[in-house]
N, C-alpha and C positions, 0 to 999 in steps of 0.2 A: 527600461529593461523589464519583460516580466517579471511578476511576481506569482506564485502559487500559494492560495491558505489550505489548508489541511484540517476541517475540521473533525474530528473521529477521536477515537479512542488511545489511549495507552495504557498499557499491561506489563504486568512480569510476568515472564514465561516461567513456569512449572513442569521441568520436561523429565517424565519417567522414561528411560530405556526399559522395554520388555520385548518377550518372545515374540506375542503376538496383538493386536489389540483386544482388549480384555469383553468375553464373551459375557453375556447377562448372566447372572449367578454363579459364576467362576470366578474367583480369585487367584491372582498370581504374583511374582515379586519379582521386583524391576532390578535389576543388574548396577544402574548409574541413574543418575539424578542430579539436571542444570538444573539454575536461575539465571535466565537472560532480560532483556527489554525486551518487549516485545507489541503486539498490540496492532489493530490494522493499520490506524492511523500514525502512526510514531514509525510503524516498518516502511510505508509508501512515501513518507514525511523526508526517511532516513535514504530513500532510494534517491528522490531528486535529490537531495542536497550532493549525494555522491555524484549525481550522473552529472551535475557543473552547473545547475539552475538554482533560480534563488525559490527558497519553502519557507512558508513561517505555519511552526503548527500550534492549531488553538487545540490543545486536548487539556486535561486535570488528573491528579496526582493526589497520593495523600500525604500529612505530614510523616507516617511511616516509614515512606519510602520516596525519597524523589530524585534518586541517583537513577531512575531512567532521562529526564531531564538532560544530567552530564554526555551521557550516551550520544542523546542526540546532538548536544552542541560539536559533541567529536567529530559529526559528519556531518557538519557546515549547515544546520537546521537551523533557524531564527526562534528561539523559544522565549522570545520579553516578554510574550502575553500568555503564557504553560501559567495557569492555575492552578494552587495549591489547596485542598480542601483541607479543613481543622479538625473535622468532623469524623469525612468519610476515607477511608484508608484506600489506598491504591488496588487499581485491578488488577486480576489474576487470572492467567489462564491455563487451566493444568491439561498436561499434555501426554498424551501414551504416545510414544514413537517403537515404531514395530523394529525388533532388530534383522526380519526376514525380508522385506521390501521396502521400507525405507517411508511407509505410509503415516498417516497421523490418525486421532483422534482426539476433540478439544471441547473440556468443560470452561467454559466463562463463569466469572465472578465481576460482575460488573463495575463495581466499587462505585472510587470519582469519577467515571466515566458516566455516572448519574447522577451524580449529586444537582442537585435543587439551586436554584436561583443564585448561579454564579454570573460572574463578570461575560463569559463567554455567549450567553443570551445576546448581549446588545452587539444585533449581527450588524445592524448600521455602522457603528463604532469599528469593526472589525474589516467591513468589505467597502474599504475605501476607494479610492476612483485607480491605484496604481495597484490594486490586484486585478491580474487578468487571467486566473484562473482560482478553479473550487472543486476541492475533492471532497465527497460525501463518503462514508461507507457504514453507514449507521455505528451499530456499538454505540449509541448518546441516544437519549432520548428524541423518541421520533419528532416530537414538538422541535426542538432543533434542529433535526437534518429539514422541514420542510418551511420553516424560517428563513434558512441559508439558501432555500432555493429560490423563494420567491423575492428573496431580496440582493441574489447574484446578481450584479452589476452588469455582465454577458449574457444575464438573459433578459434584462427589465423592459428592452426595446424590441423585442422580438415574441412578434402576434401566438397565440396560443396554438396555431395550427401550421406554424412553420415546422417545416422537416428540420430535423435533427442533422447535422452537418456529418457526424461520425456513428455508428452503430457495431460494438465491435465488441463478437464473441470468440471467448478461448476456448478450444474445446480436447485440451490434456494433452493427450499426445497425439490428436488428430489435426492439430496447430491451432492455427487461430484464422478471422474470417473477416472483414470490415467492408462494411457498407459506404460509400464516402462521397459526397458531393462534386461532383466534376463536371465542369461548366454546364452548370443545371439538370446536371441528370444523378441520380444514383446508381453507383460503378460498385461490383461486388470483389474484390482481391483475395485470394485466398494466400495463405502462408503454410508452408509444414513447420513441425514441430521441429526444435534442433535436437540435433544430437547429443547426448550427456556421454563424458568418462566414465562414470557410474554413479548410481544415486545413495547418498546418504541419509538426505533427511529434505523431505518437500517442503515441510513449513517455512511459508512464508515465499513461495515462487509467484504465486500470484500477485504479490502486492510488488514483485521486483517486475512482472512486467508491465504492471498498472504504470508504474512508476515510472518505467522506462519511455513507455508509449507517451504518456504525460510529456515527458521532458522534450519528445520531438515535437509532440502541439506546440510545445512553447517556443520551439529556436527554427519552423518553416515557418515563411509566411504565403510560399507559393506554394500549391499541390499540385503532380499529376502523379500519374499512375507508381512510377518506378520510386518517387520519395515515398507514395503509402506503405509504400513493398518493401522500399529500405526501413522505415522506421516503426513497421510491422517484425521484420526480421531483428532486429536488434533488439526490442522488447523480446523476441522469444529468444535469444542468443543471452541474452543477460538471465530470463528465469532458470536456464538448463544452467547454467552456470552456480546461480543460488540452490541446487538441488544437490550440487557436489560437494557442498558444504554443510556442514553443521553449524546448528544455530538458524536462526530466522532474518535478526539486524545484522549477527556476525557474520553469514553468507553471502550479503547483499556486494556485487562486482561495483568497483567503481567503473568509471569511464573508460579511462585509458587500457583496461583488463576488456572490457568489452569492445572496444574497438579492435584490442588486438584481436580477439576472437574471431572476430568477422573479416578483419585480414585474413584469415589462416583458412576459411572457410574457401 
């Protein structure tokens, strides 16, 4: 059965409600005020585990706070190897969400998502022979996302100048776009963007359709055009769905919600 590691970041979300996002040398005062999980890695982490695939994420935490952690176990994430730093406190990401459109703006606090010469280094140790996939999205020092790559198991056997099987841009509400390998040629598919009820808060739709898109690599093993386009579509049916929700992990659609969606479409 596949396996996906997830190596990236975790954070707590700092989310200020305000008017508008806050202009340079303006101040203003925010209405309401979350603390969520949050974080690239831990959000895309939290998406497969809901879409039905197996995730284990390697990210770190500090001993201040490691109830994102529980978070993630809630949504079927493998966290045995979630590193606890002693040292460095968990990261934060503080967030303006506009109360007029529904946009962001996002200060990082790096924290344990840098911390120095943890367990999470020994990528051999981690990228065993029954992972068959690897999600990067920096947030960790660059020295380990380019570890993780030369030492991905998916790529070890595959010459320097071989094309790329998938190439695939979102591009907001103009949809999204994939490049894909089809008995030896590159096929260009385009998608539109789905439809939302109405937008409350986008943080964190990208990593719902990273995530989603993820999870069809992982359960075809045959491609032609109509599975790109279905599993294309469902990635974008699942992020307009996390944009109708508040929160970032809390908006994330399981399966059965996005299937029904695409029924209904």
């Amino acid at each position: 059965m596949s396996l996906c590691v997830v190596r990236s970041s975790v954070n707590i979300d700092e989310t200020f409600q305000v008017p508008h996002i806050v202009r340079p040398g303006e101040t203003i005062s925010s209405s309401a005020m979350w603390t969520r999980p949050g974080g690239k890695g831990a959000n895309v982490a939290a998406v497969l585990g809901l879409a039905g695939v197996r995730v284990r994420m390697l990210g770190a935490v500090g001993e201040d706070a490691k109830w994102p952690i529980r978070c993630l176990d809630e949504r079927h994430v493998d966290t045995s190897c979630m590193y606890v730093s002693p040292d460095v406190p968990t990261g934060r990401a503080f967030i303006q969400l506009s109360q007029g459109d529904g946009e962001n703006s996002i200060v990082l606090l790096k924290g344990a998502n840098f911390a120095l010469d943890t367990p999470l280094d020994d990528v051999q140790r981690w990228l065993s022979p029954e992972v068959t996939h690897l999600i990067l999205q920096n947030e960790i020092p660059l020295a380990s996302t380019i570890a993780y790559v030369q030492h991905a198991p998916t790529l070890a056997d595959v010459p320097c100048l071989a094309p790329i099987p998938w190439l695939v841009v979102t591009r907001g509400s103009q949809g999204s776009r994939a490049g894909v390998i089809l008995d030896g040629e590159r096929t260009w598919i385009d998608v539109p963007a789905s439809r939302t009820t109405h937008v409350v808060n986008t943080t964190g739709a990208g990593d719902t359709y990273t995530g989603y898109l993820v999870a069809g690599l992982m359960t075809t093993d045959h491609w032609t055009i109509d599975r790109v386009r279905a599993v294309l579509q469902r990635a974008s049916v699942a992020a307009a769905m996390a944009v109708e929700v508040d929160g970032a992990m809390e908006s994330i659609p399981a399966a059965s919600e996005v299937e029904a969606r695409c029924l209904s479409l």
